[in-house]
C-alpha positions as CSV (number, residue, x, y, z in Angstrom):
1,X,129.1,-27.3,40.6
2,X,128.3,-29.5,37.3
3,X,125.5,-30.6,39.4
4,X,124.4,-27.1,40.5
5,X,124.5,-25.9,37.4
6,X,121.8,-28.9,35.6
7,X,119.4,-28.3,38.3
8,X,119.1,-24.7,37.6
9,X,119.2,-25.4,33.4
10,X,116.3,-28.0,34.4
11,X,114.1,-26.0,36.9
12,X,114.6,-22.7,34.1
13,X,113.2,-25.5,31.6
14,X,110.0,-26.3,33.9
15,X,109.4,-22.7,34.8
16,X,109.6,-21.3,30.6
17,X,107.4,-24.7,30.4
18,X,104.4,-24.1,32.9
19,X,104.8,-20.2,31.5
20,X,103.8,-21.3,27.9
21,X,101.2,-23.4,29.4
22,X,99.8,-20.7,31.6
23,X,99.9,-18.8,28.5
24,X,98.3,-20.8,26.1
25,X,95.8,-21.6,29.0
26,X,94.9,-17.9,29.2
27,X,94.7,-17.6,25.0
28,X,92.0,-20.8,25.1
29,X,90.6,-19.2,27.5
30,X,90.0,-15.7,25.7
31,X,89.0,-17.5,23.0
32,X,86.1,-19.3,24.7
33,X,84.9,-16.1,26.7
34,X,85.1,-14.2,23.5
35,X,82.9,-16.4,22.1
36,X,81.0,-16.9,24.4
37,X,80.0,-13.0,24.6
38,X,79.4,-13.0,20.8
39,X,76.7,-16.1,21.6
40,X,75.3,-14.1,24.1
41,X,75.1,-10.6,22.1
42,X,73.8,-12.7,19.0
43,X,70.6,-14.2,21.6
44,X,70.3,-11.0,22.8
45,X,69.8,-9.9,19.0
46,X,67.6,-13.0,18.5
47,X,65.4,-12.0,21.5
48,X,65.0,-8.4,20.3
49,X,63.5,-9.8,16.8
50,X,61.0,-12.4,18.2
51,X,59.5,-9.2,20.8
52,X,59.0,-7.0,17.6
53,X,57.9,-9.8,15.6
54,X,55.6,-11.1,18.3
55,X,54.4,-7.6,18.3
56,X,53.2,-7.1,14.9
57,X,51.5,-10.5,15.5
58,X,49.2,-9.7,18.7
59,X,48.9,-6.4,16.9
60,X,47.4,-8.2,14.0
61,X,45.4,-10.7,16.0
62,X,44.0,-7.6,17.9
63,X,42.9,-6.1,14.7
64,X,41.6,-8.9,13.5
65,X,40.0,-9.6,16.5
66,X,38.3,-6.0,16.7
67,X,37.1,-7.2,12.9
68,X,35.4,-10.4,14.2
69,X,33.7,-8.8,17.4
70,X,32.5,-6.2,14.6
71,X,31.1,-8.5,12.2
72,X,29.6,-11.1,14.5
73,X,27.6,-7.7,16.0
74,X,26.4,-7.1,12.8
75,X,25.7,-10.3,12.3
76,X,23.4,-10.6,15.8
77,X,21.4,-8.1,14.4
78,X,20.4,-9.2,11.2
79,X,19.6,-12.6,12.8
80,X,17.3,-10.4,15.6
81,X,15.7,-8.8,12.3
82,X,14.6,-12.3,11.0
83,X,13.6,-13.1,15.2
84,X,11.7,-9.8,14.8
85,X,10.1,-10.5,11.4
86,X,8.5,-14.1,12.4
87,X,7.5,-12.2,15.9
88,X,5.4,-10.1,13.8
89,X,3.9,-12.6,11.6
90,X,2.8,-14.6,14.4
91,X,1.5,-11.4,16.3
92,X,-0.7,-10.9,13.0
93,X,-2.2,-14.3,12.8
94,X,-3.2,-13.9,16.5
95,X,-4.7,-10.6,15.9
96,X,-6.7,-11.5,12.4
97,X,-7.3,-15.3,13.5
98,X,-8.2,-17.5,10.9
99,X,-10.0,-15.5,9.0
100,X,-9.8,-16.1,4.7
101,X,-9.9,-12.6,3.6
102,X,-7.7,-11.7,6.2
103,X,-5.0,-14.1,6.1
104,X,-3.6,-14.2,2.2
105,X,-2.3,-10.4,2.4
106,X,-0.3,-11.6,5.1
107,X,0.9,-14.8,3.5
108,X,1.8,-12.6,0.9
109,X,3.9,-10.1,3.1
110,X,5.0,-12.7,4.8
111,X,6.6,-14.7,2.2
112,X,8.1,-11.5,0.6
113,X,10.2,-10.7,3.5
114,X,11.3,-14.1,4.1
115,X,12.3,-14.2,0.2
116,X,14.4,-11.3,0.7
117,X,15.7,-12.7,3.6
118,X,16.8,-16.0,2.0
119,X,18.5,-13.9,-1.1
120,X,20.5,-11.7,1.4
121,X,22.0,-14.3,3.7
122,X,24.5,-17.0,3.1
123,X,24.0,-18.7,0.2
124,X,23.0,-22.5,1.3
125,X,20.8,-24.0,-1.1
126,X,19.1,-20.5,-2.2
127,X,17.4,-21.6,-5.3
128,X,15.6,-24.6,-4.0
129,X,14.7,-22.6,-0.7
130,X,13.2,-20.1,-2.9
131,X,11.6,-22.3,-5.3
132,X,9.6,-24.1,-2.0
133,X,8.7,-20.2,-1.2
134,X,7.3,-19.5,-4.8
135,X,5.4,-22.6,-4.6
136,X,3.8,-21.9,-1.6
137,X,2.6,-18.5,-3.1
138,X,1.7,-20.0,-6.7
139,X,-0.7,-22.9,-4.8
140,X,-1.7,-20.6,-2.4
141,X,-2.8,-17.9,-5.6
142,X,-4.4,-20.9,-7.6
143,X,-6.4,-22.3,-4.5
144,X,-4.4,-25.7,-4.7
145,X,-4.2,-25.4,-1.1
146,X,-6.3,-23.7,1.5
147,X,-4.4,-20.7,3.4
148,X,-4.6,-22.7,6.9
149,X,-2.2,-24.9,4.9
150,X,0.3,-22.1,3.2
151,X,0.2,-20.4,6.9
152,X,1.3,-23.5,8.3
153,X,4.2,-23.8,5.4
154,X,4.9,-20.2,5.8
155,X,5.8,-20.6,9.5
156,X,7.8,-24.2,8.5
157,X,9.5,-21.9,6.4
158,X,10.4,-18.9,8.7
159,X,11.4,-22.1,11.6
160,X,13.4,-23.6,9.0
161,X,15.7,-20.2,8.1
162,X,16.1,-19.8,12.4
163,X,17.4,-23.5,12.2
164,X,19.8,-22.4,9.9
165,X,21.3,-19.8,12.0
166,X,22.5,-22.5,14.7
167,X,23.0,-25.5,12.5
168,X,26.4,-26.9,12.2
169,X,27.3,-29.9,9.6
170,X,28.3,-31.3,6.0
171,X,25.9,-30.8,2.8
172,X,26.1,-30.7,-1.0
173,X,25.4,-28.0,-3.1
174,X,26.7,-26.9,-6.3
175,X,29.1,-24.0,-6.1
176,X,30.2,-21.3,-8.5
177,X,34.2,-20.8,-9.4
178,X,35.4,-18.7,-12.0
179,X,33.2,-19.4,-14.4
180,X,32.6,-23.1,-13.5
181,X,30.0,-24.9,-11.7
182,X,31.0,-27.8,-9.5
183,X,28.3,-30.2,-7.0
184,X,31.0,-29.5,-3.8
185,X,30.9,-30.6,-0.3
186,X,30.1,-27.3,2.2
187,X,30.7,-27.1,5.9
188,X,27.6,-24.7,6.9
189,X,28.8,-23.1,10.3
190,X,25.3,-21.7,11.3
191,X,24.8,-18.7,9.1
192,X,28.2,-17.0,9.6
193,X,30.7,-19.0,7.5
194,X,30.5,-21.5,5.1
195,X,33.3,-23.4,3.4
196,X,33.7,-25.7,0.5
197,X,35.5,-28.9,-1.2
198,X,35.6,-30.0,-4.6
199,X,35.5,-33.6,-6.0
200,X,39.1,-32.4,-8.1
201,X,40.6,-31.2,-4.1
202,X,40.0,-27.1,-4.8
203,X,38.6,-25.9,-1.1
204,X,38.1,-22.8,0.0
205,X,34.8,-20.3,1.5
206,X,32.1,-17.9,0.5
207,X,32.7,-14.1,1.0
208,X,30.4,-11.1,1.2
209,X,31.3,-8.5,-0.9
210,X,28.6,-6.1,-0.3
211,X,26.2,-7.9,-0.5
212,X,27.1,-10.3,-3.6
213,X,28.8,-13.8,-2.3
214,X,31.4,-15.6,-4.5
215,X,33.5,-18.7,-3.8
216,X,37.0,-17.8,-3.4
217,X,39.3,-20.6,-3.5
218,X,42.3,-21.1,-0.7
219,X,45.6,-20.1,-2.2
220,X,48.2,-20.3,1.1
221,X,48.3,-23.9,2.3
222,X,48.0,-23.2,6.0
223,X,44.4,-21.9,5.4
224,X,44.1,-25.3,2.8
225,X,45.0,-27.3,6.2
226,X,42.8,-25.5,8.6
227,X,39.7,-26.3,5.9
228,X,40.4,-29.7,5.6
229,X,40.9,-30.3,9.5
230,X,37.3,-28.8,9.6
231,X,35.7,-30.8,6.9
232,X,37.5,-34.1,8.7
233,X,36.2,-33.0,12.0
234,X,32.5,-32.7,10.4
235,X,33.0,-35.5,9.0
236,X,33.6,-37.7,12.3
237,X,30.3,-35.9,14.0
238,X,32.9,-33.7,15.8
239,X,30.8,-30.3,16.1
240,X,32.7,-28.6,19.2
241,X,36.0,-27.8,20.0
242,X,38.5,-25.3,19.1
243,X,39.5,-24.8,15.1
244,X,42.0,-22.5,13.5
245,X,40.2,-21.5,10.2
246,X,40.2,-18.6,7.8
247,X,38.4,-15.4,8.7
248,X,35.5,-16.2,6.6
249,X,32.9,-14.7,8.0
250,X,29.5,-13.7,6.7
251,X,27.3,-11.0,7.5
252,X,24.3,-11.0,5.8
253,X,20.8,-8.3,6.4
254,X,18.0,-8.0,5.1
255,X,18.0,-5.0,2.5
């Protein structure tokens, strides 16, 4: 009976035992479900906030975009203006030959429009590409050259400010900031955008506000970076590819 009665005490003991086990089983167990529904709700939460946020961000990119397409078709047309403008000029010197009294009204026209065409577009090297103009037209009023010549230097002219349009590379030029002028490095991206870097590190790009250009200095360091990647691609020869930059571009018509 003594016997009997340990075996019971003993197997009760084992049973109460795998009970608190079961039980405290069954607690971790809540535990780790519960939190693993609160990890779930908070991705859940995280996923909801990177939609909207990517959103607003192809929203913006699609504005931006829309910009772009805008300006770059504004752009097209001023460049088929200057197309149309050296079209005519050479249409004129077939139709009056190379006649004397003929030709210098032309010159004349001709280096008018291209003036104004130099003053309203980006401004690379303006002064000393107008200079060249005005000396064509000085010699050509003082008879230091004949007007075969200042024809010939009048179409250079017109050739060179088409070159510009598609020319792509590194140059030096002094640029205006604030009230300071500084001889800068520029990155010349045809005639739509060019950027700058000072010898003291300031970089940034030109901007057209209505028709007067400034120099605005980059502020946010992620548009510092994307200039700098460009002036060290340029600076290797590296002239195609795909670059992240500022929306800097120009557009530029004749007025």
């Amino acid at each position: 009976m003594g016997k009997f009665t340990k075996l019971i005490s003993l197997s009760t003991a084992i049973a109460i035992s795998s009970s608190t086990v079961y039980a405290a089983n069954n607690a971790e167990m809540v535990q780790s479900i519960m939190k693993l529904r609160g990890d779930v709700e908070s991705l859940y939460t995280q996923i909801d906030e990177n939609k909207d946020s990517y959103k607003a961000q192809m929203k913006s990119y699609a504005m931006q975009l829309a910009d772009n397409e805008a300006q770059i078709n504004r752009k097209e047309t001023a460049l088929k203006v200057s197309d149309a403008e050296a079209k005519k000029l050479q249409e004129q010197i077939a139709k009056k030959g190379a006649t004397a009294n003929d030709m210098k009204p032309m010159l004349v026209a001709a280096i008018g429009n291209l003036e104004k065409i130099i003053q309203n577009g980006i401004p690379f090297k303006t002064e000393e590409r107008l200079t060249d103009l005005r000396k064509i037209q000085s010699d050509l009023k003082s008879g230091n050259i004949t007007q075969e010549k200042a024809l010939s230097l009048v179409w250079a002219s017109y050739d060179d400010a088409l070159r510009l349009t598609k020319e792509i590379g590194l140059f030096k030029q002094h640029v205006t900031i604030g009230d300071t002028q500084k001889l800068a490095k520029v990155a010349k991206i045809g005639t739509a955008m060019m950027f700058f870097l000072t010898p003291d590190d300031q970089v940034g790009y030109v901007k057209n506000n209505n028709g007067s250009y400034a120099y605005v200095v980059a502020e946010d360091e992620k548009s510092k970076e994307q200039i700098h990647t460009l002036f060290d691609a340029l600076q290797k020869q590296i002239r195609t590819g795909y670059f992240s930059l500022p929306n800097a571009l120009i557009v530029a018509g004749v007025k």
